[in-house]
PQR file with spaces between the fields and no chain letter, atoms N, CA, C, O and H, PARSE charges and radii, in Angstrom:
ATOM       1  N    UNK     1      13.902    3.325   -5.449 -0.4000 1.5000
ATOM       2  CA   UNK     1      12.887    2.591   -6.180 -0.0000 2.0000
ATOM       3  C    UNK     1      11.525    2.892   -5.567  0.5500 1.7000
ATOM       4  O    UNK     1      11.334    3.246   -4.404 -0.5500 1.4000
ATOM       5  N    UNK     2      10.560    2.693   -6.557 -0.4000 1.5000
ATOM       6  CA   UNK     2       9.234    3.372   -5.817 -0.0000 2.0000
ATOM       7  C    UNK     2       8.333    2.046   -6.325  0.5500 1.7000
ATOM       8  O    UNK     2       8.274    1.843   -7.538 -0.5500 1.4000
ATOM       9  H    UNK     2      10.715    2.405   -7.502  0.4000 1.0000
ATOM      10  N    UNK     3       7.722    1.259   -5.522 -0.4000 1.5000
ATOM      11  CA   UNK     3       6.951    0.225   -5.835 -0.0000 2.0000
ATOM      12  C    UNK     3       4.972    0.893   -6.295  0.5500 1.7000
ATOM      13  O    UNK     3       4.479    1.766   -5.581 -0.5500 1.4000
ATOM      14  H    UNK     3       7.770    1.424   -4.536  0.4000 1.0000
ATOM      15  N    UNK     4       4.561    0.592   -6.906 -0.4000 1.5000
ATOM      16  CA   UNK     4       3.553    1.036   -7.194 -0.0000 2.0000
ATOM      17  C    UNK     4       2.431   -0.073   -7.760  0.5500 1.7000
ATOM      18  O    UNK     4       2.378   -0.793   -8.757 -0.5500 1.4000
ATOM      19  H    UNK     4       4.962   -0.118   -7.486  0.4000 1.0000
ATOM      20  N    UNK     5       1.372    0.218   -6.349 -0.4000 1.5000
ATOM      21  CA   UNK     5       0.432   -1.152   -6.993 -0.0000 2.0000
ATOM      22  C    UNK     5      -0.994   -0.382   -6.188  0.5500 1.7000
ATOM      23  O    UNK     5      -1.017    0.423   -5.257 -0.5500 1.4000
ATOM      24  H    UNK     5       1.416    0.803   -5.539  0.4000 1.0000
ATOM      25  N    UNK     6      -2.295   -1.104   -7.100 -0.4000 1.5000
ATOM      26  CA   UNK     6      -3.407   -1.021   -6.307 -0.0000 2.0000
ATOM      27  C    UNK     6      -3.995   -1.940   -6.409  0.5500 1.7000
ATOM      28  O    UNK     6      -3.401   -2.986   -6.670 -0.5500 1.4000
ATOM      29  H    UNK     6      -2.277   -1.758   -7.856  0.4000 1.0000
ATOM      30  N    UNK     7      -5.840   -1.920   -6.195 -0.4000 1.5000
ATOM      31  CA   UNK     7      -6.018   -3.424   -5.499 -0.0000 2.0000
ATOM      32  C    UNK     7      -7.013   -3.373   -6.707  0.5500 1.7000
ATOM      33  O    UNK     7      -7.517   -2.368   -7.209 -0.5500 1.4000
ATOM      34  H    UNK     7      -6.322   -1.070   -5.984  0.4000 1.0000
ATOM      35  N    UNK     8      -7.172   -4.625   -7.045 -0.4000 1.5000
ATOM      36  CA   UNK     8      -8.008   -4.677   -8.518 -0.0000 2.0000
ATOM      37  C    UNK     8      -7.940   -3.418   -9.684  0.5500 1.7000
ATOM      38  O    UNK     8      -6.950   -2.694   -9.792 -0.5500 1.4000
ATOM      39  H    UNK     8      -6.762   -5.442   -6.638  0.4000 1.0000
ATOM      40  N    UNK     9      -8.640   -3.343  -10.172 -0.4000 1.5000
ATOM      41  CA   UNK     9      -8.800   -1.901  -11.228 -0.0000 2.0000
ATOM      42  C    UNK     9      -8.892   -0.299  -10.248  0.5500 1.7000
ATOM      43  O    UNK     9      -8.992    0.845  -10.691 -0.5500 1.4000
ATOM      44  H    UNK     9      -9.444   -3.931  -10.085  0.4000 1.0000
ATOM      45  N    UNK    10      -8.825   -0.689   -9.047 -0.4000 1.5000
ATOM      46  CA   UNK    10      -8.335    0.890   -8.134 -0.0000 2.0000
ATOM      47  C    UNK    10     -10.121    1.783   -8.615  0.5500 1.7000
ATOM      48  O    UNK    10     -10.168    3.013   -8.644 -0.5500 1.4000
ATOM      49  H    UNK    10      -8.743   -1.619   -8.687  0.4000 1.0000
ATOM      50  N    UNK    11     -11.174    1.070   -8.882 -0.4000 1.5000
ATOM      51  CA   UNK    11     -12.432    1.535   -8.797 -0.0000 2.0000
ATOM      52  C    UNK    11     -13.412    1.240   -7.777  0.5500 1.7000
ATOM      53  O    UNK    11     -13.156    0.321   -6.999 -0.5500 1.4000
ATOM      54  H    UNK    11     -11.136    0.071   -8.858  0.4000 1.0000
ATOM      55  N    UNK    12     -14.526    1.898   -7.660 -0.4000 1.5000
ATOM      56  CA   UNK    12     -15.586    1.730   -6.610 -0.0000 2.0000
ATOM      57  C    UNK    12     -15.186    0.837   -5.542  0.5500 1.7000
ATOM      58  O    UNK    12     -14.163    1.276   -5.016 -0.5500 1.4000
ATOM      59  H    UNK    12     -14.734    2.644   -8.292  0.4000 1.0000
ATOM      60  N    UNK    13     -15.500   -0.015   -5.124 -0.4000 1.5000
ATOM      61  CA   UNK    13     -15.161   -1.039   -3.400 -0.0000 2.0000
ATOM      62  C    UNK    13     -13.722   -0.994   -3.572  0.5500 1.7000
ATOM      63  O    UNK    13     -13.125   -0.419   -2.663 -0.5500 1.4000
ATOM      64  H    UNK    13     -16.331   -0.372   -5.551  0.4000 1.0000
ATOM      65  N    UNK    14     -12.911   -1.534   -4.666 -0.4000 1.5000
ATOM      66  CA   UNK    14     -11.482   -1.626   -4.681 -0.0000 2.0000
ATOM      67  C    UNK    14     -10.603   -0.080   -4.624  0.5500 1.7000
ATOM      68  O    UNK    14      -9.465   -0.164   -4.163 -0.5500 1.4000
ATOM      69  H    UNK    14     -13.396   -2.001   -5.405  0.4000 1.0000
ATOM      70  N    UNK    15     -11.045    1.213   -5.037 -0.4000 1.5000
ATOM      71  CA   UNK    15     -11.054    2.155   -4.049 -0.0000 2.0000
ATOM      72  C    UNK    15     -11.460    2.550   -3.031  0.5500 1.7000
ATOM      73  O    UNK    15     -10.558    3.375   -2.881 -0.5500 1.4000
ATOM      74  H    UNK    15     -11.970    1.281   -5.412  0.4000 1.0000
ATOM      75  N    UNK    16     -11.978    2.662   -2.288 -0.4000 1.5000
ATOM      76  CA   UNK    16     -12.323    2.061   -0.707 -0.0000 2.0000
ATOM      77  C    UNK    16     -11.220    1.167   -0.050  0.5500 1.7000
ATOM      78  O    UNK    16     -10.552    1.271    0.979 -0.5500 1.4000
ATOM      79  H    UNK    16     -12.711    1.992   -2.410  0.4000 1.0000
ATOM      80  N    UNK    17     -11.283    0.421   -0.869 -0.4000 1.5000
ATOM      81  CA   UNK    17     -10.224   -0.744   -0.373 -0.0000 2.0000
ATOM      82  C    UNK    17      -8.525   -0.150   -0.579  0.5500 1.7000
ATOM      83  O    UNK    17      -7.509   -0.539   -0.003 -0.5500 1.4000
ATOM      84  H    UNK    17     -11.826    0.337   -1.705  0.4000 1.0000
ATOM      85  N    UNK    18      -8.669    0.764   -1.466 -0.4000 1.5000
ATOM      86  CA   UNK    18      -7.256    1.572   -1.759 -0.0000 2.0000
ATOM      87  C    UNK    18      -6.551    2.257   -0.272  0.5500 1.7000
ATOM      88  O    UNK    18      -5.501    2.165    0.364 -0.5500 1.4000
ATOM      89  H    UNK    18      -9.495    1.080   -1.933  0.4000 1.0000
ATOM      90  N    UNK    19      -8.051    3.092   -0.183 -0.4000 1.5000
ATOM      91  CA   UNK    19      -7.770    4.049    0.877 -0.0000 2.0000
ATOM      92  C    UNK    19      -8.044    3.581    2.186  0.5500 1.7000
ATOM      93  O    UNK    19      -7.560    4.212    3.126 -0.5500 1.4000
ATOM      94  H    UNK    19      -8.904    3.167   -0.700  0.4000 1.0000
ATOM      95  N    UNK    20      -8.744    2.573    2.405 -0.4000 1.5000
ATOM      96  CA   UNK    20      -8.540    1.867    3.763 -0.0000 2.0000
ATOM      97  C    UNK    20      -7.072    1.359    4.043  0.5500 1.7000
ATOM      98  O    UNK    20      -6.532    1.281    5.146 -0.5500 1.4000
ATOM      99  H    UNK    20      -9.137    2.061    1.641  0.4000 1.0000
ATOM     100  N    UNK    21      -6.666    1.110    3.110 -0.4000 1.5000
ATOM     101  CA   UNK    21      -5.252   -0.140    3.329 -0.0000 2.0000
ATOM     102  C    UNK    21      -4.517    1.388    3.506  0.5500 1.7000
ATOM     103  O    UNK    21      -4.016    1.448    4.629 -0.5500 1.4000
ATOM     104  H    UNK    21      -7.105    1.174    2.213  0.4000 1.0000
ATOM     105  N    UNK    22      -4.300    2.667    2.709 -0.4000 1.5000
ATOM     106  CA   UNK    22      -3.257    3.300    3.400 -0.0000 2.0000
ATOM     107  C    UNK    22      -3.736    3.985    4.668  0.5500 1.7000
ATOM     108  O    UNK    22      -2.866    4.644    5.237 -0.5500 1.4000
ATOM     109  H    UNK    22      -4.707    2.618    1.797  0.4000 1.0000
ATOM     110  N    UNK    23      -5.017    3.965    5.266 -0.4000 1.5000
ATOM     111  CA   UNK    23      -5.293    4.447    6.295 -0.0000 2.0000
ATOM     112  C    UNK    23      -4.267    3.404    7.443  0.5500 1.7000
ATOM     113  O    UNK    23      -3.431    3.778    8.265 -0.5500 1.4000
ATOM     114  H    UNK    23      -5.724    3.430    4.804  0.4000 1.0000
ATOM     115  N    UNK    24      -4.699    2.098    7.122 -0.4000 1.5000
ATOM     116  CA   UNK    24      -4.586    0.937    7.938 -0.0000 2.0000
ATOM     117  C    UNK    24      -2.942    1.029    8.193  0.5500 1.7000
ATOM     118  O    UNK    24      -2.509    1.291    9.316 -0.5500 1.4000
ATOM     119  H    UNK    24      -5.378    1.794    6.454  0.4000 1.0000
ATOM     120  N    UNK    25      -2.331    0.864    7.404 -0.4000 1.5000
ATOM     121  CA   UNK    25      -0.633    1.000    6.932 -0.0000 2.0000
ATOM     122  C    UNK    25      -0.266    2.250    7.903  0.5500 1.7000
ATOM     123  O    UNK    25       0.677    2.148    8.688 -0.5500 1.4000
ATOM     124  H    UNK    25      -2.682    0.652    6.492  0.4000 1.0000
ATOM     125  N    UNK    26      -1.036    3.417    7.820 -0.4000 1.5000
ATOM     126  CA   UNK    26      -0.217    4.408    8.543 -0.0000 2.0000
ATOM     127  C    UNK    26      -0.508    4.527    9.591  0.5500 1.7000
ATOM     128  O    UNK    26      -0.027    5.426   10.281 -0.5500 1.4000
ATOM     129  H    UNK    26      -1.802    3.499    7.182  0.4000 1.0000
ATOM     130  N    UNK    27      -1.462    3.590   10.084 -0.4000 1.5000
ATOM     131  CA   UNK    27      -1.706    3.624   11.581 -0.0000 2.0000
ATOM     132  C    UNK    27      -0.726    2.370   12.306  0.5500 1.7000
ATOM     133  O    UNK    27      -0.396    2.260   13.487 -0.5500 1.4000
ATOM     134  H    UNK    27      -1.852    2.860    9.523  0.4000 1.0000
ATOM     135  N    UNK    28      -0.408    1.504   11.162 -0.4000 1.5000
ATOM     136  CA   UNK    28       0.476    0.153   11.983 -0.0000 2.0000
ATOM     137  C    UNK    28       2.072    0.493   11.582  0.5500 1.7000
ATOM     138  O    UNK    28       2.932    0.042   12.338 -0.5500 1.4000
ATOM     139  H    UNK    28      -0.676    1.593   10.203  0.4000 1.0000
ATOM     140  N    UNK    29       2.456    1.213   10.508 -0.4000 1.5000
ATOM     141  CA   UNK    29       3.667    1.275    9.780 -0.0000 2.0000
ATOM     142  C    UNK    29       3.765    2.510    9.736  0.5500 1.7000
ATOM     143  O    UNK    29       4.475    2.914    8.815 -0.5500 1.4000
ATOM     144  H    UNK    29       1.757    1.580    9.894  0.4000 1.0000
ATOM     145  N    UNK    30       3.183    3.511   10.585 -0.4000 1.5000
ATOM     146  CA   UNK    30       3.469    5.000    9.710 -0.0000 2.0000
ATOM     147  C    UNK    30       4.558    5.939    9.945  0.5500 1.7000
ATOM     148  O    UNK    30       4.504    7.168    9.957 -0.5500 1.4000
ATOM     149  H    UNK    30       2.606    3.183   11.333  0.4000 1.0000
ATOM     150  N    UNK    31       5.762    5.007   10.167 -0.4000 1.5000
ATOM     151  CA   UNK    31       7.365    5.683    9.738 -0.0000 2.0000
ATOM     152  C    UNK    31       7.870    5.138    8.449  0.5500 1.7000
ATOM     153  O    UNK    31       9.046    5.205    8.091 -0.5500 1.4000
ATOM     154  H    UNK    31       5.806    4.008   10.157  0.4000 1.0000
ATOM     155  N    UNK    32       6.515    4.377    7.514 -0.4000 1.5000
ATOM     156  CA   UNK    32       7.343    3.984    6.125 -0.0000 2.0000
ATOM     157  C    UNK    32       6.851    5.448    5.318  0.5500 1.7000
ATOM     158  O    UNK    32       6.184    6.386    5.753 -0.5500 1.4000
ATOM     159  H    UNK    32       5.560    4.322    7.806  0.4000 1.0000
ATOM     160  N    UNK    33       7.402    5.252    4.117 -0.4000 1.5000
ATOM     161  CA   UNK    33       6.600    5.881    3.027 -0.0000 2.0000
ATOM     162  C    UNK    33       5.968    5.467    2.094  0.5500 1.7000
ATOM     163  O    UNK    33       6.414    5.317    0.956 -0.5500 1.4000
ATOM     164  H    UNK    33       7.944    4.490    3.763  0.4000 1.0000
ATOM     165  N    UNK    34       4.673    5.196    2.522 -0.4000 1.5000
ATOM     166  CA   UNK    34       3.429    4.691    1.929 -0.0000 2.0000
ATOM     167  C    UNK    34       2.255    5.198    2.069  0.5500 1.7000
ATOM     168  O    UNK    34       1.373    5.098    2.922 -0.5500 1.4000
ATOM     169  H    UNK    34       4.310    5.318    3.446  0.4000 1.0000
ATOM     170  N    UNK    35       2.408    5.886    0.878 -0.4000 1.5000
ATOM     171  CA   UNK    35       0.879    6.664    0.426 -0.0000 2.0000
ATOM     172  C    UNK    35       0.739    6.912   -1.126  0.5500 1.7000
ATOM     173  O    UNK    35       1.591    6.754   -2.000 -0.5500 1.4000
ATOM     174  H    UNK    35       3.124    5.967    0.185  0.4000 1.0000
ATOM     175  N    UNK    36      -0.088    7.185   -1.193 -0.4000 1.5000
ATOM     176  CA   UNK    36      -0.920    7.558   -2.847 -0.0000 2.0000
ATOM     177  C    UNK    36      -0.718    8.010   -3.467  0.5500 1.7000
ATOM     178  O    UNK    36      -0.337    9.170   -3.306 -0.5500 1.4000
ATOM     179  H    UNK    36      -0.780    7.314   -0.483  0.4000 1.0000
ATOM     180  N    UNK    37      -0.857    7.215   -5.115 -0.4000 1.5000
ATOM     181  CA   UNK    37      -0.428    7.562   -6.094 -0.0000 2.0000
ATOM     182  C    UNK    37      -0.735    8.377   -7.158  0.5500 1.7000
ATOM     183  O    UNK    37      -1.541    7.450   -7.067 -0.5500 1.4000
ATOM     184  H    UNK    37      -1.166    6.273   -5.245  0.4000 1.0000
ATOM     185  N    UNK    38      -0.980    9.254   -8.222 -0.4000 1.5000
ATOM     186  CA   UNK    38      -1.694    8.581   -9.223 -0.0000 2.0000
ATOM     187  C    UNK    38      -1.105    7.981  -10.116  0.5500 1.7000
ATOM     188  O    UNK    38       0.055    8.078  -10.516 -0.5500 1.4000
ATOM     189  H    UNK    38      -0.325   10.006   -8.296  0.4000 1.0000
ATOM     190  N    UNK    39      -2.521    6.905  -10.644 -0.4000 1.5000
ATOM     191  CA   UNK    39      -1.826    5.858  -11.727 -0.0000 2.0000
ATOM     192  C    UNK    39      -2.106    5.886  -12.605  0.5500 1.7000
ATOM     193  O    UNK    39      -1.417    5.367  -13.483 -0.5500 1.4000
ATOM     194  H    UNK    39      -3.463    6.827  -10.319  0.4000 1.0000
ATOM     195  N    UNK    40      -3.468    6.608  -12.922 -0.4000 1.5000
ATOM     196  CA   UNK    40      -4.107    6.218  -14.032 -0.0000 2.0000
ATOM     197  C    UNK    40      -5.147    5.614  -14.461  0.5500 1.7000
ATOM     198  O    UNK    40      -5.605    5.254  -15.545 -0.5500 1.4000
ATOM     199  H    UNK    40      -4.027    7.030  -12.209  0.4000 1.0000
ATOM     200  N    UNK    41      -5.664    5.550  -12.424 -0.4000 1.5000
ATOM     201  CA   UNK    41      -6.824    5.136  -12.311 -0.0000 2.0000
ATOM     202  C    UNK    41      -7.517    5.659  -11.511  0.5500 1.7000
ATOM     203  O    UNK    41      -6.857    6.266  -10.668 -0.5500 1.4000
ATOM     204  H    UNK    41      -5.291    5.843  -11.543  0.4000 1.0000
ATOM     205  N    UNK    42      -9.357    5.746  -11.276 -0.4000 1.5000
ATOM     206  CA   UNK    42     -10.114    6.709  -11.126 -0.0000 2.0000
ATOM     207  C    UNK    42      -9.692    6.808   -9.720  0.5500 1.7000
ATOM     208  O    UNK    42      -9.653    7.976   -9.333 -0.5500 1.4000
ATOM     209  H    UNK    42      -9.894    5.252  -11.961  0.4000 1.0000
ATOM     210  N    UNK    43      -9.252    5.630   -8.545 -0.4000 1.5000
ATOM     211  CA   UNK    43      -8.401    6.261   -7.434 -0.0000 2.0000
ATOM     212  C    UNK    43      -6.851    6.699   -7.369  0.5500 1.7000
ATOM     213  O    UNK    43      -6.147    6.960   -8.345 -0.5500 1.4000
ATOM     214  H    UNK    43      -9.283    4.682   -8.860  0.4000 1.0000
ATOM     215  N    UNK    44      -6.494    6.723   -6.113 -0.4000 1.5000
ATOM     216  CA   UNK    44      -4.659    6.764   -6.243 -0.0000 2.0000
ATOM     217  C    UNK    44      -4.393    5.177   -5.961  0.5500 1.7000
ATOM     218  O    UNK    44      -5.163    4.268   -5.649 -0.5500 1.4000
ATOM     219  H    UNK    44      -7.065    6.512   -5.320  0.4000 1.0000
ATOM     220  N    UNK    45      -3.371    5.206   -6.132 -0.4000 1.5000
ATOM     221  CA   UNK    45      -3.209    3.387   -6.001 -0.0000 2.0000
ATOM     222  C    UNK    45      -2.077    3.831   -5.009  0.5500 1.7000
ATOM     223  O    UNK    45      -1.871    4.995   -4.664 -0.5500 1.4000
ATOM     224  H    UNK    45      -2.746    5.944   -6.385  0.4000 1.0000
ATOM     225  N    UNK    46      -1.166    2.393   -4.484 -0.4000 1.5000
ATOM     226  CA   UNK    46      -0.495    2.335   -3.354 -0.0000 2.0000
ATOM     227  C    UNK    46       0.766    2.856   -3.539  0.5500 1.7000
ATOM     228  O    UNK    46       1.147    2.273   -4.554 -0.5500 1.4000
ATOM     229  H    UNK    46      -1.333    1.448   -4.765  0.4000 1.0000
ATOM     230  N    UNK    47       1.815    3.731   -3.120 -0.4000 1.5000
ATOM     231  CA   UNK    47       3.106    4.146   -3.775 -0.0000 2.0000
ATOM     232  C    UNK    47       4.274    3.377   -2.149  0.5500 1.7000
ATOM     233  O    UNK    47       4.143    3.773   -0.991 -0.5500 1.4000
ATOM     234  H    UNK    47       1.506    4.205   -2.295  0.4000 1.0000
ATOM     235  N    UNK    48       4.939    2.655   -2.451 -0.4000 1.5000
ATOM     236  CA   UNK    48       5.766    2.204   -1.412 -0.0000 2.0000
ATOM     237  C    UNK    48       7.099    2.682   -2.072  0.5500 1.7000
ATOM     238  O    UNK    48       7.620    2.079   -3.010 -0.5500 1.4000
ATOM     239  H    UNK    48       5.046    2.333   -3.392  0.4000 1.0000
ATOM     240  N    UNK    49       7.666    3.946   -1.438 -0.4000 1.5000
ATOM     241  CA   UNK    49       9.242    4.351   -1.657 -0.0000 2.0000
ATOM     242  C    UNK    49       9.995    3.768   -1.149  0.5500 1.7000
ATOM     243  O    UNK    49       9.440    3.293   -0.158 -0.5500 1.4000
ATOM     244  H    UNK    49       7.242    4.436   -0.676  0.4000 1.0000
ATOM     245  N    UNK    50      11.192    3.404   -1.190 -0.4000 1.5000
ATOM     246  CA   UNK    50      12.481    2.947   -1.057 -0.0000 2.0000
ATOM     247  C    UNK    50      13.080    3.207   -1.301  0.5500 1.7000
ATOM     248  O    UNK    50      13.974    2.419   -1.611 -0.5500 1.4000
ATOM     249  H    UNK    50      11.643    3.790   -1.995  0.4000 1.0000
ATOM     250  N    UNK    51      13.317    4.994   -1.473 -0.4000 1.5000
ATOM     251  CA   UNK    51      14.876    5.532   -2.342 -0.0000 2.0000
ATOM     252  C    UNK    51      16.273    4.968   -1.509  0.5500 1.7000
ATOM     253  O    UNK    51      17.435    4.832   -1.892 -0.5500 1.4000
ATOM     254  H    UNK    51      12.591    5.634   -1.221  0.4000 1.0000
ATOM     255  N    UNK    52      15.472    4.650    0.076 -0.4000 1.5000
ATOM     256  CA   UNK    52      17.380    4.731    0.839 -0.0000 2.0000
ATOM     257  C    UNK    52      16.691    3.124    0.969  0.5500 1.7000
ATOM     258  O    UNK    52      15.597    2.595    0.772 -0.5500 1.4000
ATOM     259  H    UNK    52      14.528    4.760    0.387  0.4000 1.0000
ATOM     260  N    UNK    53      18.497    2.601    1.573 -0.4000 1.5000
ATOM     261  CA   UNK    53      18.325    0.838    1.758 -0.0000 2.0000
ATOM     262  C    UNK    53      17.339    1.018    3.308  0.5500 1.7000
ATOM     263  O    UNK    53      17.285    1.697    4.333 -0.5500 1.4000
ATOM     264  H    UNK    53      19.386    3.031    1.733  0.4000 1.0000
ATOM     265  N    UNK    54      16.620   -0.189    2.560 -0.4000 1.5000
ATOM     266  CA   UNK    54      15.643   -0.359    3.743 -0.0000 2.0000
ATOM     267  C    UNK    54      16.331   -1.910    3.910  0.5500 1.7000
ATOM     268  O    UNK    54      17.079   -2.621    3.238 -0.5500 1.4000
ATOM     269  H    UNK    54      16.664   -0.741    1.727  0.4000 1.0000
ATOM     270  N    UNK    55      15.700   -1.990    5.073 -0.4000 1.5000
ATOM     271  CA   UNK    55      16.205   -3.412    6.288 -0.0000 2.0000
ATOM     272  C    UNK    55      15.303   -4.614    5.432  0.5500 1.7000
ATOM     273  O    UNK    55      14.412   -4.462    4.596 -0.5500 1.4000
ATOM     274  H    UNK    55      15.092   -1.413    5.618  0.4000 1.0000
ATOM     275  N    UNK    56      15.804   -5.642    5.897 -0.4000 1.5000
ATOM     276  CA   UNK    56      15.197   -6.882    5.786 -0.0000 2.0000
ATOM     277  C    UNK    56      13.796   -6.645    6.524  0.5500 1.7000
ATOM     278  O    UNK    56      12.810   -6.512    5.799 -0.5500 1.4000
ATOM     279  H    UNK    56      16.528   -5.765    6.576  0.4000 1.0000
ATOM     280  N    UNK    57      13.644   -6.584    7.852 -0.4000 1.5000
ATOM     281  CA   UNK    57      12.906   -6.169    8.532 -0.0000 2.0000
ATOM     282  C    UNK    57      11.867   -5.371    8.219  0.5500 1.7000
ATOM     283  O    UNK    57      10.765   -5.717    8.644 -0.5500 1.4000
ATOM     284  H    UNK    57      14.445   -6.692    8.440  0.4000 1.0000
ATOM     285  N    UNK    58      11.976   -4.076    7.376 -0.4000 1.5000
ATOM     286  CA   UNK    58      11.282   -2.996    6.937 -0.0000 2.0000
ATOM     287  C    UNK    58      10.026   -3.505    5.864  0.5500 1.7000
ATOM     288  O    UNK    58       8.828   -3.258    5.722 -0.5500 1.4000
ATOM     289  H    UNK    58      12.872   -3.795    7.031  0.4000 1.0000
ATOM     290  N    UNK    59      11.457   -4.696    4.954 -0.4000 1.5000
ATOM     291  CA   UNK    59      10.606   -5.422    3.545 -0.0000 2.0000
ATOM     292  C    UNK    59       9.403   -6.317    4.073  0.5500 1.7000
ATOM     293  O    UNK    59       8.246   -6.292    3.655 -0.5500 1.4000
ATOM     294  H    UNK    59      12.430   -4.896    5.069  0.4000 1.0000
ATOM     295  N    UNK    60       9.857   -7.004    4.943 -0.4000 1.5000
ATOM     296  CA   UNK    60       9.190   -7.729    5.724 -0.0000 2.0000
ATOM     297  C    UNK    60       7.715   -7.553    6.281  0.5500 1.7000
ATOM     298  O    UNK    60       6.675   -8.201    6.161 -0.5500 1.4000
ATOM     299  H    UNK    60      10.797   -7.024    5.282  0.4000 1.0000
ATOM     300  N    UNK    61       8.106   -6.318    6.985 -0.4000 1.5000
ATOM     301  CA   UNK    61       6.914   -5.579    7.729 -0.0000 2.0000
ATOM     302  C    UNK    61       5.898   -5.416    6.446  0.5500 1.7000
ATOM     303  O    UNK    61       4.816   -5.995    6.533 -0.5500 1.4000
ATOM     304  H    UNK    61       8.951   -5.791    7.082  0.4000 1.0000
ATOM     305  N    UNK    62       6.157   -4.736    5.382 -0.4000 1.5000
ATOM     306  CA   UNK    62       5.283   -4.247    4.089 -0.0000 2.0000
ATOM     307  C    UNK    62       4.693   -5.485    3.803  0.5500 1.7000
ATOM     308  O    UNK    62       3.478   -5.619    3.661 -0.5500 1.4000
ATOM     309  H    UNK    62       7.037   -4.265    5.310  0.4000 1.0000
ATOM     310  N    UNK    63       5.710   -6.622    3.691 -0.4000 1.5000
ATOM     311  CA   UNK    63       4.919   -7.261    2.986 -0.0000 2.0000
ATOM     312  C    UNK    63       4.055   -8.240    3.569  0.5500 1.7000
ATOM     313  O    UNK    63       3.416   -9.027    2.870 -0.5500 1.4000
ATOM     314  H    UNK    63       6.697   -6.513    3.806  0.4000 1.0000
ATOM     315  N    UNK    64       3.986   -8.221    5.342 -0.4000 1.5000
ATOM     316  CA   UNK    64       3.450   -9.067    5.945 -0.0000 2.0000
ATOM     317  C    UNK    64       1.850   -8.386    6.386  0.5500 1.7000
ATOM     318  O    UNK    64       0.769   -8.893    6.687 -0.5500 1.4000
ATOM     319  H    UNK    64       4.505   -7.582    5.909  0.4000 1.0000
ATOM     320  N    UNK    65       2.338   -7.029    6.247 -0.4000 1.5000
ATOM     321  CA   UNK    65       1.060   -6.206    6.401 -0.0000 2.0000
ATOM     322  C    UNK    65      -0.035   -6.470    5.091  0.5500 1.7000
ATOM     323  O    UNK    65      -1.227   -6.749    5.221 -0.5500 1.4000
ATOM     324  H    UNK    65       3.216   -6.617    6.003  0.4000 1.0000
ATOM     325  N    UNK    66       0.538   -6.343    4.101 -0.4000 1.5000
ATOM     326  CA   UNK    66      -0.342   -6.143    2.542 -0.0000 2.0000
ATOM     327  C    UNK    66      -0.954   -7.750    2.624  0.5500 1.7000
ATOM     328  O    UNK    66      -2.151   -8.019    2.531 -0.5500 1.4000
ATOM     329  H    UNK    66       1.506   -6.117    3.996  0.4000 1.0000
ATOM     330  N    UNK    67      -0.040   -8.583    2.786 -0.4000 1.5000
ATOM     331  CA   UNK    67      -0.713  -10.189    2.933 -0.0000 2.0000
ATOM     332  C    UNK    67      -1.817  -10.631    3.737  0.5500 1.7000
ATOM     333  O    UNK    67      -2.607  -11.496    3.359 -0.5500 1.4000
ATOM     334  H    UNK    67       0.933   -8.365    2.862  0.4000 1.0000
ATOM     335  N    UNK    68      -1.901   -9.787    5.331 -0.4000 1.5000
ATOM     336  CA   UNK    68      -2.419  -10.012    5.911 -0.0000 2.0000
ATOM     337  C    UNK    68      -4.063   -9.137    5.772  0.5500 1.7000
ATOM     338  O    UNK    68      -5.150   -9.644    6.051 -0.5500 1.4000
ATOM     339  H    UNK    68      -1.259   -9.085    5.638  0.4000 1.0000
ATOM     340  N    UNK    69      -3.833   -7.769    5.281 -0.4000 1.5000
ATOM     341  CA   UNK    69      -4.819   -6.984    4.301 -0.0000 2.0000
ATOM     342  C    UNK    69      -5.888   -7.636    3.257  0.5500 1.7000
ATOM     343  O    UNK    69      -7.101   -7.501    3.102 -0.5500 1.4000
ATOM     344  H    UNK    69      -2.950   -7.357    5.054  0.4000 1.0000
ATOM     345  N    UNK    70      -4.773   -8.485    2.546 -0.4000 1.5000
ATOM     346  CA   UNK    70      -5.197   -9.473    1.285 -0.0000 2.0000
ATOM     347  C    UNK    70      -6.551  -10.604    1.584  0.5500 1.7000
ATOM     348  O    UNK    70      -7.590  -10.823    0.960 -0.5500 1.4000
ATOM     349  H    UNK    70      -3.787   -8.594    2.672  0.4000 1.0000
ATOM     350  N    UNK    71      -6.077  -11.065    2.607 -0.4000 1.5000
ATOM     351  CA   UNK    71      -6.573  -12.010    3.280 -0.0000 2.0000
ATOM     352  C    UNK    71      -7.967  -11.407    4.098  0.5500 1.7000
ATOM     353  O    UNK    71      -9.031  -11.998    3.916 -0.5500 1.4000
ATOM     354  H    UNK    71      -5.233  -10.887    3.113  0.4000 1.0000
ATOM     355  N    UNK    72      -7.936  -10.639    4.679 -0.4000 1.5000
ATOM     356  CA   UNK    72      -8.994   -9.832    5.209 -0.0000 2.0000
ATOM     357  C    UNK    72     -10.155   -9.753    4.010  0.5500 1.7000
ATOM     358  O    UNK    72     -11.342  -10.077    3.999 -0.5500 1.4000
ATOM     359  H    UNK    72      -7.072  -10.158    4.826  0.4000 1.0000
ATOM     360  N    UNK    73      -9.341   -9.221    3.086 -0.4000 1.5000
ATOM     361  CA   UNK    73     -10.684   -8.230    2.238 -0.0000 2.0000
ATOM     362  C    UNK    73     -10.641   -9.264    0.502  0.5500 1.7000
ATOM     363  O    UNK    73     -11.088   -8.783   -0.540 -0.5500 1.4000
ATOM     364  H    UNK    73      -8.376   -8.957    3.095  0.4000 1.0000
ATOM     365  N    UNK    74     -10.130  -10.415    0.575 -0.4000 1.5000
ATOM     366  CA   UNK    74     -10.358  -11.317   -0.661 -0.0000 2.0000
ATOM     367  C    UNK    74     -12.369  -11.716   -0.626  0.5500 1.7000
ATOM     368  O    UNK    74     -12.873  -12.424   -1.498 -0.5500 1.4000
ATOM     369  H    UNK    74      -9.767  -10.806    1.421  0.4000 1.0000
């Protein structure tokens, strides 16, 4: 499964904000696979793979990182 999201409409500051968060991600997480998409919008948006079972732990990590991201840059 390949999760696929970006941050508002994936334009001007909210691209910036695209490519900071996978900078940020692969400097705290960078044994996942998380990087850029295209979507269909004027940036790449976020691509989180999961073809093999990932851990409780793994889900966890993603999603405690993106929350804590969220919170930063709302």
């Amino acid at each position: 499964m390949t999760i696929l999201f970006t941050i508002g409409d994936g334009e001007g500051k909210n691209a910036d904000l695209v490519n900071q968060f996978l900078a940020e991600i692969e400097l705290e997480l960078g044994w996942l696979d998380i990087k850029s998409h295209p979507l269909g919008v004027s940036s790449d948006a976020i691509r989180v793979t999961t073809y093999n079972p990932q851990t409780i732990e793994t889900v966890t990590a993603v999603r405690d990182f993106t929350v804590e991201f969220q919170k930063l840059h709302e």
